[in-house]
Phi, psi and omega in degrees: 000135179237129182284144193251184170293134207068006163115330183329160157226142159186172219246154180211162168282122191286114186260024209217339163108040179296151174237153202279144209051007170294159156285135177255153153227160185236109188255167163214150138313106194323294189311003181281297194264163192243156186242103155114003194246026144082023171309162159347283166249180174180185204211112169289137170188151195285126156278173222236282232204150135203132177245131177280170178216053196080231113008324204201168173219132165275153189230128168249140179238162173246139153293167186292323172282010167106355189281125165316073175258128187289148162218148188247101165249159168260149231286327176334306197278009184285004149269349167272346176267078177295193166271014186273203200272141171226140166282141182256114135258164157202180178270131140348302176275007149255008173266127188256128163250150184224158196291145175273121165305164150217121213244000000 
């Protein structure tokens, strides 16, 4: 489990020999996350950004602490990513967390 900045958890694969109190980053695969469904984990966050490509958009969202995330959605789900606040899902086992250096 990992906590995130501002009290959120959510669960990730440890890829890296993480110990309990280390710092993390967390990656998923743009093409990964889900818009609006509620998934295992998730994230509240703004859109940003959206570029279309056809079929799909990359979308950038901002989270409520300010961190960026891309997501590849396909355009069907693209009404639901308004300027309000969107649940960010994903499945647990493809998101990996890895150590933050701290220098």
């Amino acid at each position: 489990m990992i906590e995130l900045t501002g009290g959120n958890r959510i669960r990730a694969t440890n890829a890296a020999g993480l110990r309990h109190g280390d710092t993390a980053q967390v990656s998923v695969r743009p093409e990964r996350i889900l818009l609006n469904n509620g998934g295992s984990c998730g994230i509240q966050a703004k859109r940003i950004e959206m570029i279309y490509h056809g079929a799909h958009a990359t979308v950038t969202f901002r989270t409520e602490n300010g961190e960026q995330v891309t997501a590849r959605l396909p355009a069907y789900a693209l009404d639901s990513a308004n300027d309000d606040m969107c649940h960010l899902s994903f499945a647990h086992e493809p998101a990996r967390a890895f150590p933050v250096a701290v220098t």
